[in-house]
N, C-alpha and C positions, 0 to 999 in steps of 0.2 A: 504494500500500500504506500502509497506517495503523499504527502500532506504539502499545499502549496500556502503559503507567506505573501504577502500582498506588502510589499514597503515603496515610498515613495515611487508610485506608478511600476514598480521591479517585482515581477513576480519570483522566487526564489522558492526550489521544489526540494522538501526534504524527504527522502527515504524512510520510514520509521523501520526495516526489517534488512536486515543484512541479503537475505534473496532479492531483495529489490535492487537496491546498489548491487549485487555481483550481475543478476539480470541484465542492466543496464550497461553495465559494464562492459559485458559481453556481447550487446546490441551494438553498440556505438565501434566495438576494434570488429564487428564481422561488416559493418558498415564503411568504417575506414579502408579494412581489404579488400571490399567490392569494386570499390573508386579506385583503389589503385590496379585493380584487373582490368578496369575498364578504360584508366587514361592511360596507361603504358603502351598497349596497343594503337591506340589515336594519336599519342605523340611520338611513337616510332615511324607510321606510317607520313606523318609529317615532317620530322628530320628524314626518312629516307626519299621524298619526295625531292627536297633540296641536294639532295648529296649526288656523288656522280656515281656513274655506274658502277667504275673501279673499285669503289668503296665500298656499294654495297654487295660485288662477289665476293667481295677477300671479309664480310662481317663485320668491317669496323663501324658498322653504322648503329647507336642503340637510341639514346635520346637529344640528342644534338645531330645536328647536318655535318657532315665531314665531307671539305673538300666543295664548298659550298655553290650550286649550279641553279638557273634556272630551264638548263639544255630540256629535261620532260615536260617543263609546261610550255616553252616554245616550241616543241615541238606539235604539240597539240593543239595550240592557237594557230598554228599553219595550216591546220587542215581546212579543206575549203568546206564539207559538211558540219564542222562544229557547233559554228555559230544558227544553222539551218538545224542542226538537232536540238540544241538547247531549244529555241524556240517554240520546236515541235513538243518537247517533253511539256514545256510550260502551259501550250496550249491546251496535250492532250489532258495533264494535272486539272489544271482549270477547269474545264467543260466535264471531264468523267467527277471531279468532287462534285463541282454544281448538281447535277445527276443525282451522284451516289447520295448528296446530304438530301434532296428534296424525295426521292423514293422511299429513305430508311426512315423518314419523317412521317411521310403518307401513310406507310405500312406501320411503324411503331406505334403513333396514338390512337388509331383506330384499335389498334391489339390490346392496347392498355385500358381502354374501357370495360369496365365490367356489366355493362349494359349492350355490348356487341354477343348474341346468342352462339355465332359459329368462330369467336376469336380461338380455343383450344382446337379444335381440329384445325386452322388456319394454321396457325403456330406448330402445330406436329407436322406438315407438311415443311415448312421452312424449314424445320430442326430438320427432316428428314433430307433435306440435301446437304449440310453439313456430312453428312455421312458417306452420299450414294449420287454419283453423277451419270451424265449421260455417255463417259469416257472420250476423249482430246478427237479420236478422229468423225464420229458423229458429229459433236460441237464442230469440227472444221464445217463437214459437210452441209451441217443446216445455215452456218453461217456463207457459205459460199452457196446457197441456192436463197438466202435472203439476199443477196448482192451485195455483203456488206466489206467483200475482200476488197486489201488494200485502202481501206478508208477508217477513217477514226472510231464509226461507229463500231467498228469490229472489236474496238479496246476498250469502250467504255460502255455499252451496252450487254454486252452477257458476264459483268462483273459490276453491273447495276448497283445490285444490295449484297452487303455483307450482313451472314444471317448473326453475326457476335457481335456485328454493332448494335444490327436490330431487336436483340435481343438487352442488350444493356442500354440503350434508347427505351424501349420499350418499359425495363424497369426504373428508368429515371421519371419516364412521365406518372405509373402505379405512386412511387415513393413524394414524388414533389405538390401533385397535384391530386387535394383530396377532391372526394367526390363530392363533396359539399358544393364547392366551387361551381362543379359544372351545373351541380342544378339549381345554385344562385344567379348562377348566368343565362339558362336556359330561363327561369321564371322573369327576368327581364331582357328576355326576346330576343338571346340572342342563339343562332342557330351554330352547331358543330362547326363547321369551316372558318367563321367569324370569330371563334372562341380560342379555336389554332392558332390564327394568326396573330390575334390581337394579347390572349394572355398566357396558352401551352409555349408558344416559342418564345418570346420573351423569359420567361420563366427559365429555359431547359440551354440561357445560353451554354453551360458550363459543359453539357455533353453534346452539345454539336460543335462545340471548338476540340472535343475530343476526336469526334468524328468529321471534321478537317482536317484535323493533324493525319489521324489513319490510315485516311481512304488517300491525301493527298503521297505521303509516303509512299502509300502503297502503287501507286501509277507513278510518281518518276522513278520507280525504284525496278517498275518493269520493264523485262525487255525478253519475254517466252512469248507472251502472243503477239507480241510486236514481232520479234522472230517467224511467228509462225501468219501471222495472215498481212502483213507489209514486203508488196515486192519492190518498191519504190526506193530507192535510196535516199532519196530529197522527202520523204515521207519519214524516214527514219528517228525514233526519241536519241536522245543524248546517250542513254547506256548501249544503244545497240550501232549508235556511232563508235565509241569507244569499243566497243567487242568488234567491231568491225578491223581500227585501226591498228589493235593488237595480232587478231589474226592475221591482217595484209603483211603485215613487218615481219611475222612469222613464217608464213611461205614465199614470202620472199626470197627471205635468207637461206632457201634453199640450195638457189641456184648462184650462189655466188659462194668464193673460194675459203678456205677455212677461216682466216683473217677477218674476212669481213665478215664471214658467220659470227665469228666471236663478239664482235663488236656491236653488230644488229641486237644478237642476243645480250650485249649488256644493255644499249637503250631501251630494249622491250622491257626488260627489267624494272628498269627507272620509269617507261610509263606506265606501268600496272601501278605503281605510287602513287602518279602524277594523276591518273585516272580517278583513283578512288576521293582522290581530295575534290578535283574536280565534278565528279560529280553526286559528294553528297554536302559540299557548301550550301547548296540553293537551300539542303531540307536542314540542316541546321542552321541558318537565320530565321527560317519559320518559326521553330520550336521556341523560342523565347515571348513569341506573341500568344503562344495560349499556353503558356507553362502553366499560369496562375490557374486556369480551368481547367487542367488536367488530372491534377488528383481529386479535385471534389469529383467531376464528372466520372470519373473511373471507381470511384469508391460509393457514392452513390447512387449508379446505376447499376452494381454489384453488388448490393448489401440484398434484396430480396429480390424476387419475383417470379 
């Protein structure tokens, strides 16, 4: 048990039971080790982005740049599709959140009502494809007899709704919005659509900046169905530019003499670095704009439902 102390606006928490302090204890050094799992690797990956190839075959690369270059990111700023992928990624991010937030919205407050008679079998069919899909070459094919190859819809439409966001969507509206509410609104006239827009979303900003951050990660971070229904080069997102430019360098340096195989092979090296900073900047600038709503939202659209 924890007893808190209230002095000049300072709250100060005392322990009363030595399990509490070793508990603590123990929370806070398995917390300290998390973060350093997690930034050792992020800040390697960024000293070796800087460093030269030389450097990073022969291992002297660990938290600092050795030998300090900018050769992997010019060389990736030279490509003529770069600037043509980013764009695409940004668009496809853009239009497939747009989507993904207003579908998992449609679908999660209508579920959350308990005055909707067929919302548990709707919902056991959702849960039900978490489980059980129609398998990658069917999906191809219904999507190539809806005509939707090589175009955007291909990437954001049969990845529509995510059924774990709709499902912790779904219990953030049960948990936030009592049922009082709606039928103080309904008795002054106001109809379900009108009630959505005006007080359920309002209300539920904390889990739709969740499901920003998610859905948007989650589309620039792809690049499988973009691999699979984009034949278009100039149609291309940003990671499957970058898979592209790694592979080219690659069989390239097939045909050229040992020498320069080596050397090819150390720049590819250098830009698998130069790639991964590249392109997961964009999605960490985001993340600071809805930190603040990310763990209410996650915590309580997971506490029941």
């Amino acid at each position: 048990m924890a007893k808190t102390i209230k002095k000049k606006n300072m709250s100060v928490r005392y322990y009363t039971k030595p399990k509490d302090y070793i508990y603590m204890v123990l929370v806070h050094i398995l917390c300290a080790v998390s973060v350093i799992c997690i930034l050792i690797p992020l800040i390697y990956v960024v000293a070796a982005s800087f460093s030269s190839p030389k450097a990073l075959l022969s291992g002297r690369v660990f938290l600092v740049p050795v030998d300090f270059t900018l050769r992997g990111y010019k060389m990736l700023l030279k490509h003529e599709l770069l600037v043509t992928g980013f764009c695409n990624s940004l668009l496809y991010t853009v239009v497939g959140t747009v989507i993904n937030l207003v579908m998992t919205v449609l679908a999660a407050y209508p579920l959350s009502r308990k005055d909707l008679a067929i919302r548990n079998p709707v919902m056991l069919l959702f849960t039900f494809t978490m489980l059980f899909n129609g398998g990658m070459i069917p999906t191809y094919i219904l999507i190539k007899n809806l005509g939707m190859l090589d175009t955007i819809w291909a990437l954001v439409i049969p990845t529509s709704i995510s059924v774990w966001n709709l499902i912790i969507t779904r219990t953030y509206f049960q948990s936030t919005i009592p049922g009082e509410v709606q039928e103080s609104a309904s008795v002054d006239g106001c109809d379900d659509f009108t009630f959505l827009i005006k007080i359920a979303i309002p209300l539920a900003k904390p889990i739709l900046a969740v499901n920003v951050l998610l859905y948007a990660v989650g589309h620039w971070n792809s690049y499988f169905n973009e691999m699979m229904y984009l034949s278009t080069n100039t149609k291309f997102p940003l990671q499957l530019v970058l898979r592209e430019i790694l592979v080219n360098m690659g069989t390239a340096g097939m045909t050229l003499d040992v020498t320069k195989q080596l050397e090819m092979q150390e720049t590819k090296y250098l830009l698998q670095y130069s790639s991964i900073i590249v392109g997961s900047v964009p999605v960490m600038l985001l993340y600071p704009f809805v930190q603040k709503y990310f763990v209410k939202g996650i915590m309580v659209g997971a506490i029941k439902g």
